[in-house]
Backbone as a chain_set.jsonl record, in Angstrom:
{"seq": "XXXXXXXXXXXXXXXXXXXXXXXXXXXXXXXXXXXXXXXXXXXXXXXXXXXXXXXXXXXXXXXXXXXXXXXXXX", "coords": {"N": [[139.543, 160.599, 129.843], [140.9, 162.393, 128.353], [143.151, 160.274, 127.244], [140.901, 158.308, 125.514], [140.33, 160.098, 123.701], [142.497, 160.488, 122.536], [142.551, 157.764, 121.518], [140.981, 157.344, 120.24], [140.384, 159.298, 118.075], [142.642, 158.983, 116.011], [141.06, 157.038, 114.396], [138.895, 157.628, 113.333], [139.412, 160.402, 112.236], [140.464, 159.124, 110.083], [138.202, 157.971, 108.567], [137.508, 160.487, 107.03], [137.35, 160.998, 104.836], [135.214, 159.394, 103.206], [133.477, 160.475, 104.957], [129.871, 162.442, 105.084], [129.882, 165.445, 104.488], [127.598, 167.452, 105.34], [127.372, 166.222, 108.015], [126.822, 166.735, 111.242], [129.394, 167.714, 113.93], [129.8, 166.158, 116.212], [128.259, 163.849, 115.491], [130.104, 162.558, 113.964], [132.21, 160.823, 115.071], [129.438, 158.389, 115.615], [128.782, 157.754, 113.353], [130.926, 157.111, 112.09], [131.38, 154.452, 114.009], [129.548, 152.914, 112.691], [129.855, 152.156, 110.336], [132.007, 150.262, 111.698], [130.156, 148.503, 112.664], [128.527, 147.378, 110.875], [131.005, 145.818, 108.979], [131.281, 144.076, 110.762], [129.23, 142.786, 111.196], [128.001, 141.978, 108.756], [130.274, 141.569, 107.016], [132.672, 140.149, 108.758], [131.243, 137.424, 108.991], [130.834, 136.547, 106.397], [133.587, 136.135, 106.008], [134.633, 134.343, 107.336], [133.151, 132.08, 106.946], [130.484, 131.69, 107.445], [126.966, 130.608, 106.013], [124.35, 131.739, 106.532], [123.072, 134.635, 106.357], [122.054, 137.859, 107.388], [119.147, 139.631, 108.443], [118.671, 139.906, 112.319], [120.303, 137.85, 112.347], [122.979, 136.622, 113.782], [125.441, 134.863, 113.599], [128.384, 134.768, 114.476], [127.899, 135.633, 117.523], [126.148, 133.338, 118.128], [127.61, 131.055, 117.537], [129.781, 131.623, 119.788], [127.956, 131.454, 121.467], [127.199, 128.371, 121.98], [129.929, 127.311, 122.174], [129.95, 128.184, 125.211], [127.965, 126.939, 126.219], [128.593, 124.638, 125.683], [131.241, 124.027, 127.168], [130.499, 124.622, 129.687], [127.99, 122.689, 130.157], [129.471, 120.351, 130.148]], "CA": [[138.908, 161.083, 128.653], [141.992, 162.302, 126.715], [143.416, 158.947, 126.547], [140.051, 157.801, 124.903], [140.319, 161.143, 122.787], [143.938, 160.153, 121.297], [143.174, 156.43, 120.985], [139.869, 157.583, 118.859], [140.805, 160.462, 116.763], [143.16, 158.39, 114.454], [140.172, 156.064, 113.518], [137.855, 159.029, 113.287], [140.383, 160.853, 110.745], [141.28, 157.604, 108.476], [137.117, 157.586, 107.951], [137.06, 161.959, 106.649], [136.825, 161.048, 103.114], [133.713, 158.811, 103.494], [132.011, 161.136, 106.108], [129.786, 163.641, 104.606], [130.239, 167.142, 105.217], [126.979, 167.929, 106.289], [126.957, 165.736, 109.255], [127.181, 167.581, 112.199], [130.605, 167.314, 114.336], [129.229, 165.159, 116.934], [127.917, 162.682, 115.372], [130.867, 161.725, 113.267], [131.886, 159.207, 115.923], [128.519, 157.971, 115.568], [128.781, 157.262, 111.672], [132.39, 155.389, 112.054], [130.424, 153.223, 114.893], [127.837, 152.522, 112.342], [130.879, 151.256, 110.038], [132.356, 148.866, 112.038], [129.228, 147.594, 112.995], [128.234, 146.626, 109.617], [131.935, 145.102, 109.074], [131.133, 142.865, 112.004], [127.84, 142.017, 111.403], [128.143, 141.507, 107.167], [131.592, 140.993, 106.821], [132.895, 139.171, 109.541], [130.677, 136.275, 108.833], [131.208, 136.24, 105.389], [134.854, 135.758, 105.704], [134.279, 133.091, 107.934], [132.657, 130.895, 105.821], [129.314, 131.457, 107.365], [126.247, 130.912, 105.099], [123.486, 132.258, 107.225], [123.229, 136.53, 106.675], [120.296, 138.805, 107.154], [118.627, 140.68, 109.381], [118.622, 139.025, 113.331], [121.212, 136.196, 112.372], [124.202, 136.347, 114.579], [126.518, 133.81, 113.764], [129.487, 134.27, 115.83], [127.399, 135.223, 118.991], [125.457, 131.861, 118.613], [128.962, 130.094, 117.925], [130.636, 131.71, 121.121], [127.229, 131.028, 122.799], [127.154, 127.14, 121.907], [131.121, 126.951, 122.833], [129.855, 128.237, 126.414], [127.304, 126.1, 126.934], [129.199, 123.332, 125.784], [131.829, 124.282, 128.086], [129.512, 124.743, 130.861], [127.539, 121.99, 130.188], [130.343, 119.147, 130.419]], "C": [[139.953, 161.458, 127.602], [142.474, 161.217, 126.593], [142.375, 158.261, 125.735], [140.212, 158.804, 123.7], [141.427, 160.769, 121.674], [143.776, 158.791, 120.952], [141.809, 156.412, 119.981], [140.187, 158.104, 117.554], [141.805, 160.17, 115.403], [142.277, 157.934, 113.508], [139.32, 156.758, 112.933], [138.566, 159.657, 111.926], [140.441, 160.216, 109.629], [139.763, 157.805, 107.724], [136.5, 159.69, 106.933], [136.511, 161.843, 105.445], [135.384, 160.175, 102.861], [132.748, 159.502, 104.502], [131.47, 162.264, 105.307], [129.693, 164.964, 105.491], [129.263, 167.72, 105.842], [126.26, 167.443, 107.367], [127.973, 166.899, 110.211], [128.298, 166.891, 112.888], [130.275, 166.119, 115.604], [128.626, 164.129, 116.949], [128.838, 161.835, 114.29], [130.946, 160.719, 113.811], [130.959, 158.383, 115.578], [128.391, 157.173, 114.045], [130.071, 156.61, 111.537], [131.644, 154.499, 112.636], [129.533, 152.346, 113.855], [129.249, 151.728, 110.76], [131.552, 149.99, 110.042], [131.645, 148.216, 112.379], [128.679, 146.636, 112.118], [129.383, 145.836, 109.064], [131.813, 143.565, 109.949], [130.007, 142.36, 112.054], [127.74, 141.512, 109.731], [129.653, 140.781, 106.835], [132.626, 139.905, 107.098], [132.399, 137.713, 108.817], [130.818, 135.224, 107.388], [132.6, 135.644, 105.086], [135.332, 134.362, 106.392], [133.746, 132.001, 107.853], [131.301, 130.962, 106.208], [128.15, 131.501, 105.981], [125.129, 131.878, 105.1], [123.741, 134.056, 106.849], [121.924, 136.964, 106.334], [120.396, 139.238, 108.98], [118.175, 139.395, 110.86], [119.37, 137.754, 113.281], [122.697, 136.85, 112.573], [125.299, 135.478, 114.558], [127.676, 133.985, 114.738], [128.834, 134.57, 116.929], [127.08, 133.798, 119.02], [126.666, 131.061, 118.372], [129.665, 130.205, 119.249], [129.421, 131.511, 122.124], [126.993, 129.435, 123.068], [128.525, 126.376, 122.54], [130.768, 127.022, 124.517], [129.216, 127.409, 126.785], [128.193, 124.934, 126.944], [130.431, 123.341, 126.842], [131.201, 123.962, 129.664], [128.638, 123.519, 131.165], [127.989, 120.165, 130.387], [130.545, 118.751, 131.988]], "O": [[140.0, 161.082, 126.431], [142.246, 160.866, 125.435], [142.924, 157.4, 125.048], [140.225, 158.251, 122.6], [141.337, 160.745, 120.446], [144.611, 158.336, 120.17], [141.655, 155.57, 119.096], [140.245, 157.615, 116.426], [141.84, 160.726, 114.305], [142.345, 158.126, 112.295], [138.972, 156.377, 111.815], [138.235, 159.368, 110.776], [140.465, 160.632, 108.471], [139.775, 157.836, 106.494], [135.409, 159.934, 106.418], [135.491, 162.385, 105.02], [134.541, 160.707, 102.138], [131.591, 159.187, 104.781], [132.267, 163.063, 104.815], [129.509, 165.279, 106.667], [129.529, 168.458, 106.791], [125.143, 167.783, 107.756], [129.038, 167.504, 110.087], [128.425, 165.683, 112.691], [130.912, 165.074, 115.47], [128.367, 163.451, 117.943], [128.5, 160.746, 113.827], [130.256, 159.734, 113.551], [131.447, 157.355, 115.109], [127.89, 156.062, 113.875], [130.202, 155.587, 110.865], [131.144, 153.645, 111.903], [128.945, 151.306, 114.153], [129.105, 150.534, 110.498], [131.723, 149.099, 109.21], [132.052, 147.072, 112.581], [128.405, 145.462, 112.365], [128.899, 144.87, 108.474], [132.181, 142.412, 109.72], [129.71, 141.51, 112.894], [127.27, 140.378, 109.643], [129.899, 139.628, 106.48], [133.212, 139.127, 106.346], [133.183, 137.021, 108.168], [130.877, 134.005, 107.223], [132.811, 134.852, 104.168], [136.19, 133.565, 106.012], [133.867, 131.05, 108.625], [130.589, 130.325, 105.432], [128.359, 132.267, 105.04], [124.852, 132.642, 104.175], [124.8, 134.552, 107.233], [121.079, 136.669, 105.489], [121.105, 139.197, 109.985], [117.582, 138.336, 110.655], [119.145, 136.78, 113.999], [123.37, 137.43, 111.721], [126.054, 135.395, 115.526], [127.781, 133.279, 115.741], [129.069, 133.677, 117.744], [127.643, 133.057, 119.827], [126.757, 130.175, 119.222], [130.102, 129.213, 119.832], [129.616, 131.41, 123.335], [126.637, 129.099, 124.198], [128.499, 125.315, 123.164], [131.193, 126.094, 125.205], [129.639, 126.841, 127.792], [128.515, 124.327, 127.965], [130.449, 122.266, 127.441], [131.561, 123.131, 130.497], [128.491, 123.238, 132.354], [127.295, 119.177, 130.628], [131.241, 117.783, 132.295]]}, "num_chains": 1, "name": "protein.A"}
């Protein structure tokens, strides 16, 4: 648990100025999470040349799930 504690608490810190103040201390974590999630689900894809974005469209899962099959399927 402290090794998870020190390899968090940098990323946690870097996000202070975007967290508001009257979130409670326990759910900061929770509001970075919600950060990189939207990075990786808007962003990602975008930079990637996908065209596809919205709500339930996955692009890189369904790319790394089409590489498996095709893998699998040879």
């Amino acid at each position: 648990m402290k090794v998870f504690v020190q390899l968090t608490n940098p990323v946690i810190k870097m996000f202070n100025k975007v967290t508001p103040s009257f979130l409670i201390k326990p759910l900061v974590p929770l509001y970075v999470a919600w950060f990189f999630y939207m990075f990786r689900f808007y962003v990602m894809p975008y930079l990637l040349g996908y065209s596809v974005m919205g709500m339930l469209s996955f692009p890189l899962e369904s790319e790394i799930a089409r590489s498996l099959s095709n893998l699998f399927n040879k």
